[in-house]
C-alpha positions as CSV (number, residue, x, y, z in Angstrom):
1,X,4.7,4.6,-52.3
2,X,1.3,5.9,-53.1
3,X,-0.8,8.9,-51.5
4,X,-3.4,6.5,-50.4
5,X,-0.4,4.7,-48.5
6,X,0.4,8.0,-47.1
7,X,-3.0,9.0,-45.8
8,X,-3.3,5.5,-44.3
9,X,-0.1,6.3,-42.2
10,X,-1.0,9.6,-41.5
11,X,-4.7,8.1,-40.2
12,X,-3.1,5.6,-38.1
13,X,-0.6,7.9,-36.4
14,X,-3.1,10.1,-35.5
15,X,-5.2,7.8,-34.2
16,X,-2.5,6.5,-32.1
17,X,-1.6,9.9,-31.1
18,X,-5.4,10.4,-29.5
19,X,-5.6,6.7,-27.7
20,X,-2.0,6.8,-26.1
21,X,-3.3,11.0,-25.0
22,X,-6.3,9.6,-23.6
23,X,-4.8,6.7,-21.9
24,X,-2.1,9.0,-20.7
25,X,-5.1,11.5,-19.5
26,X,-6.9,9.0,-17.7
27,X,-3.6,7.3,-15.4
28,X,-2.9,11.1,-14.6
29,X,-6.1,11.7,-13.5
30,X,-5.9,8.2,-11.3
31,X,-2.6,9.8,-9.6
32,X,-4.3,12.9,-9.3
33,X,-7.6,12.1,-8.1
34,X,-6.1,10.6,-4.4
35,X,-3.9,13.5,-4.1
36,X,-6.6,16.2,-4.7
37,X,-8.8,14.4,-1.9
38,X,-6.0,14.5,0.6
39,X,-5.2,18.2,0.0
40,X,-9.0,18.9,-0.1
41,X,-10.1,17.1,2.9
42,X,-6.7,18.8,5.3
43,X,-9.3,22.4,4.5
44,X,-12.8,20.9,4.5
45,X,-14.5,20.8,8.4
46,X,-14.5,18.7,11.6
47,X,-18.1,17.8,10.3
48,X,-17.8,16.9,6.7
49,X,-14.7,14.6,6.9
50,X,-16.5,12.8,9.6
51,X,-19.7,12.6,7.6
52,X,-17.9,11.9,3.9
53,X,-15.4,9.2,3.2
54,X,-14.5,11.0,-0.7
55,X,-13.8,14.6,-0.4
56,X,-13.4,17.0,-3.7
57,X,-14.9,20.1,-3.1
58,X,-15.3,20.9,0.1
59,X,-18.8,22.6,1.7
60,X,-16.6,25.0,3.9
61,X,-13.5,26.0,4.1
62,X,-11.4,25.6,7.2
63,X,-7.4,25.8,8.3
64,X,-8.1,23.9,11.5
65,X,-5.9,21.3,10.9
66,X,-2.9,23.5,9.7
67,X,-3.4,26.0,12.9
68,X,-3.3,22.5,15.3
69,X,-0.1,21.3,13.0
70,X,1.7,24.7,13.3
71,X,0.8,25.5,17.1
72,X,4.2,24.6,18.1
73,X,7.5,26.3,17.4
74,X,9.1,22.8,17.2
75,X,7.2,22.2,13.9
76,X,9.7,24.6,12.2
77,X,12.3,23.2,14.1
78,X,11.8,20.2,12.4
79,X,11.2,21.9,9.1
80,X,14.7,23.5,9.7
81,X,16.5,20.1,10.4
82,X,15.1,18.3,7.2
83,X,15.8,21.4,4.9
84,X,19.2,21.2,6.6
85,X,19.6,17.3,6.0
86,X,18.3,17.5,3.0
87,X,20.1,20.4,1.6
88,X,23.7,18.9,2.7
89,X,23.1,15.6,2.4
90,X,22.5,15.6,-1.4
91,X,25.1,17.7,-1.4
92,X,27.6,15.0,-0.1
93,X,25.4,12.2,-1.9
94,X,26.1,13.8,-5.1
95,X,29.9,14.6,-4.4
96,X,30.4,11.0,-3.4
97,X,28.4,9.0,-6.4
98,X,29.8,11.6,-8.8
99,X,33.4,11.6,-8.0
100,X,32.9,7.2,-7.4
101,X,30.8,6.8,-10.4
102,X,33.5,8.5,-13.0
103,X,36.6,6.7,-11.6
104,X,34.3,3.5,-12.5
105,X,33.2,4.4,-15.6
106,X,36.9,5.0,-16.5
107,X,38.4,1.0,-17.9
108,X,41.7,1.8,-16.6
109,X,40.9,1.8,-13.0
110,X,42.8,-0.9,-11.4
111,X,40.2,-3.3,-9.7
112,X,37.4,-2.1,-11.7
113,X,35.8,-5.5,-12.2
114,X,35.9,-6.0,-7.9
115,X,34.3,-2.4,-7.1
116,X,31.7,-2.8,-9.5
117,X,30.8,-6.7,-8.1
118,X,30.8,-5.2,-4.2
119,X,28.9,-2.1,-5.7
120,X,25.9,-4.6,-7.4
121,X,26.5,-7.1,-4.4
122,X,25.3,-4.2,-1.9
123,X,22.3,-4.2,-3.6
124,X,21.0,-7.6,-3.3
125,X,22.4,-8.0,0.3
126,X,22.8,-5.4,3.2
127,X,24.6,-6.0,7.0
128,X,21.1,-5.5,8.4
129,X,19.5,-2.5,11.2
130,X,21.6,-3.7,14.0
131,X,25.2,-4.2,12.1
132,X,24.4,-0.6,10.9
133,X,23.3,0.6,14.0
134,X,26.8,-0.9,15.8
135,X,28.6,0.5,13.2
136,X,27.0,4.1,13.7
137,X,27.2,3.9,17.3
138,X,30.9,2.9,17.1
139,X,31.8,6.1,15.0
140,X,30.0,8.2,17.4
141,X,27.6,9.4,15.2
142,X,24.5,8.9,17.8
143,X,22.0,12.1,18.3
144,X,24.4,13.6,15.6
145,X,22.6,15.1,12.3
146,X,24.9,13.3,10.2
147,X,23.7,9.5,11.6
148,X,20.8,10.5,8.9
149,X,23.5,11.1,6.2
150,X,26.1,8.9,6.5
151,X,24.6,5.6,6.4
152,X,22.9,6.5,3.2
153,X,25.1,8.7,1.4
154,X,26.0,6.6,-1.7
155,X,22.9,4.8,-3.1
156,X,24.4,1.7,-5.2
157,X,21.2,2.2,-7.9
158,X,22.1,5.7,-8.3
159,X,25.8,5.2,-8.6
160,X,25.0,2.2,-11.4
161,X,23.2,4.5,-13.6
162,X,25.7,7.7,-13.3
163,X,28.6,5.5,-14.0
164,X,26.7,4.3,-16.7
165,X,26.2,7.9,-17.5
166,X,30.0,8.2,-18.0
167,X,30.7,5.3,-19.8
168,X,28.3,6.8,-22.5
169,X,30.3,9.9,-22.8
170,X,33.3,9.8,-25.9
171,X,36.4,8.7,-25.0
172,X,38.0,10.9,-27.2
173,X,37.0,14.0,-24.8
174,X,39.1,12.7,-22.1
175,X,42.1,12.2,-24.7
176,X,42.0,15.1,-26.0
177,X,42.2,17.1,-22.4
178,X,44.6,15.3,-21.4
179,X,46.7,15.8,-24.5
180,X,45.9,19.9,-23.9
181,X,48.0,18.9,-20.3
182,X,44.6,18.6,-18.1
183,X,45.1,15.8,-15.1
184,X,42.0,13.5,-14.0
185,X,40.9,16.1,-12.1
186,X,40.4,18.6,-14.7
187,X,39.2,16.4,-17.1
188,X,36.4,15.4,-14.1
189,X,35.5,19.2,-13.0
190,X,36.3,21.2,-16.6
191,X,34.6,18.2,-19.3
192,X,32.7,16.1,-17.7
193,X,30.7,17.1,-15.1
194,X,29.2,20.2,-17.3
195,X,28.2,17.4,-19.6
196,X,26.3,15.2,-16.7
197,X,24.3,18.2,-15.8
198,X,21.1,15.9,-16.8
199,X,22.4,12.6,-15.1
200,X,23.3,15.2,-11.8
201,X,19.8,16.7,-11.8
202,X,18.3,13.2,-11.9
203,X,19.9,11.4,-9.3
204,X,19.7,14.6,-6.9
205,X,15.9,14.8,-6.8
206,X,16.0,10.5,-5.7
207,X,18.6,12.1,-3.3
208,X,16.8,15.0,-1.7
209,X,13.6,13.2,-2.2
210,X,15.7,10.4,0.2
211,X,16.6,12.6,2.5
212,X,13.7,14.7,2.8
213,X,11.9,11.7,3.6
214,X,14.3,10.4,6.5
215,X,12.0,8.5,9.1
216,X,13.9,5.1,10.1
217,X,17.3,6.4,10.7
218,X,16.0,9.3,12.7
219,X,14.1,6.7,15.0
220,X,16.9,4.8,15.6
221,X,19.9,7.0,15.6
222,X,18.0,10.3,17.3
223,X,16.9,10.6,20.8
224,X,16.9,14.2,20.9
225,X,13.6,15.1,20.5
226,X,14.8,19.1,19.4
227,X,17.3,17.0,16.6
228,X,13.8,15.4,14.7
229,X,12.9,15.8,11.3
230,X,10.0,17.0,10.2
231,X,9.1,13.6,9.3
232,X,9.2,12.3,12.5
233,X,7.4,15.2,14.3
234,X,4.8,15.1,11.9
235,X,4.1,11.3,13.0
236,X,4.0,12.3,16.6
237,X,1.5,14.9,15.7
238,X,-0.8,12.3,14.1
239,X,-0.3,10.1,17.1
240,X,-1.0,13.0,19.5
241,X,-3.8,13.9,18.1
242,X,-5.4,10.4,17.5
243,X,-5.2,10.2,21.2
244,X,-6.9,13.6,21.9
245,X,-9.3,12.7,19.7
246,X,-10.5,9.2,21.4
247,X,-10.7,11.2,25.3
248,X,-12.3,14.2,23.4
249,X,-15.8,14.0,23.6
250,X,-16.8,17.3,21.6
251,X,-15.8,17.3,18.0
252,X,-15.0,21.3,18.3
253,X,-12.1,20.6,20.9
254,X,-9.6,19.2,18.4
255,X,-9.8,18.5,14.3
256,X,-10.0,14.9,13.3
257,X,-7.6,12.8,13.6
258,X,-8.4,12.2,9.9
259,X,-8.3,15.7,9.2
260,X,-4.7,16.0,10.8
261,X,-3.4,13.7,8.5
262,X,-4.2,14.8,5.7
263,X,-2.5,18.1,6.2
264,X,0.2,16.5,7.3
265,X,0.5,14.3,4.1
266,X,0.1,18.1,2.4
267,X,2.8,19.3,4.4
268,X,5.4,16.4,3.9
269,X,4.7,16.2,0.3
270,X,4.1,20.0,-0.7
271,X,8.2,21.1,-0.7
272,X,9.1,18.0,-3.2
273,X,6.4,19.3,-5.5
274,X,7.7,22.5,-5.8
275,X,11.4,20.9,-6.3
276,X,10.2,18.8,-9.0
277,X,9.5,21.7,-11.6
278,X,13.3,22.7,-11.5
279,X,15.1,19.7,-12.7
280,X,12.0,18.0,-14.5
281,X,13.7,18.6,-17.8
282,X,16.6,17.3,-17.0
283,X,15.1,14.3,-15.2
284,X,13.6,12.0,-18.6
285,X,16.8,12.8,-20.2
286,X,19.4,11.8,-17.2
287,X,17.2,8.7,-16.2
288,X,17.3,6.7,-19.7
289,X,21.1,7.8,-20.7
290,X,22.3,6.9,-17.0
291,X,19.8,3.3,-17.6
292,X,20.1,2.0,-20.9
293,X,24.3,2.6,-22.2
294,X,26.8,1.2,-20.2
């Protein structure tokens, strides 16, 4: 092959190289853009967010709406029963898919074919709100922390692409332990959940992010108003406050209600963000393994 040939490539992968960074730039900035208003307008003033509809620097800076938002010791409250939900939730998520998804992956299992048909079935149809609701009412689990566990704890996307995960992995590591005298379970703990740290990492963040985001089941399986997540707390504060604002008729009484939900979007959002960071490299990798062998 000729220089010229060469130099033609070269010219061609670098041009592609600056369209797909630009592109990539400009969606980025698209995400971002909506984002940075939110966060910008929870600190801008009663006046400018009533006066502005686009917000990305603000004239003055004011905490208004986070000093309305935290006025109430129930706010951390409900900060404490997400972290807790969220925190032992995953926990049991990730037990559950892990332990289920390897005894899948494995062709030996006896009724393989059946598990994996209910497992894919469960995604295309479910029992419905009030089956479920019967069902967590009948096992006690009403006004109980773990009605916003339970009914969610084994995700049948997630468990698909860590079984898939699995599958991927050499048989011959699994022979060979058990040939060193290793039983399933030391072939599960010792081999190969060190090598799904990627796939775990992955399917933990759409975990906590799950949890951490727990509305529905809290409304219907939680009456205890001291047993809310944040979630839920956070929407009664925007409902509050709407109200106060529509009797209010001075602006300097109570933020927006606009201004209220903002920082609430901030505040719901803001703990995910900083999770993100920690499995990030592990997330591309787990995703497309977990996805795309099988």
């Amino acid at each position: 092959m000729s220089s010229s040939s060469f130099k033609k490539e070269s010219l061609g992968s670098r041009l592609f190289q600056a369209v797909n960074h630009t592109v990539l730039a400009l969606l980025a900035l698209i995400c971002l853009v909506p984002f940075l208003n939110v966060f910008v307008s929870s600190f801008a003033t009663t006046e400018e967010v009533v006066a502005k509809k686009f917000i990305l620097f603000p004239t003055t800076f004011s905490l208004d709406a986070y000093r309305y938002i935290l006025s109430t010791p129930t706010i951390f409250k409900g900060l404490g029963v997400s972290i807790g939900v969220t925190v032992v939730g995953t926990v049991v998520s990730m037990a559950l898919t892990a332990l289920m998804a390897y005894g899948l992956s494995r062709k030996y299992l006896y009724g393989r074919d059946f598990i994996n048909f209910v497992v894919v079935f469960s995604m295309l149809f479910s029992g419905g709100m009030i089956p479920t609701f019967l069902v967590v009412k009948y096992f006690g689990l009403i006004d109980s922390y773990w009605s916003m566990i339970v009914p969610v704890a084994v995700n049948a996307f997630n468990l698909i692409i860590m079984r898939n995960f699995f599958q991927a992995l050499p048989e011959g590591l699994e022979e060979s332990a058990k040939i060193d005298g290793s039983n399933d379970f030391g072939v599960f703990f010792k081999i190969m959940l060190p090598l799904a740290i990627p796939s775990i990492a992955t399917i933990s963040l759409f975990y906590a992010v799950t949890y951490w985001n727990t509305y529905m089941n809290a409304i219907l399986y939680i009456t205890d108003s001291t047993k809310w997540p944040i979630q839920v707390l956070l929407r009664q504060i925007v409902i509050v406050s709407s109200g106060m604002q529509a009797e209010s008729t001075s602006v300097d009484v109570i933020p927006p209600a606009q201004t209220i939900k903002m920082a609430v979007i901030v505040v719901a959002t803001i703990p995910m963000l900083i999770a993100y960071p920690f499995v990030q490299k592990h997330f591309v990798k787990g995703a497309l393994i977990g996805a795309v062998k099988g």
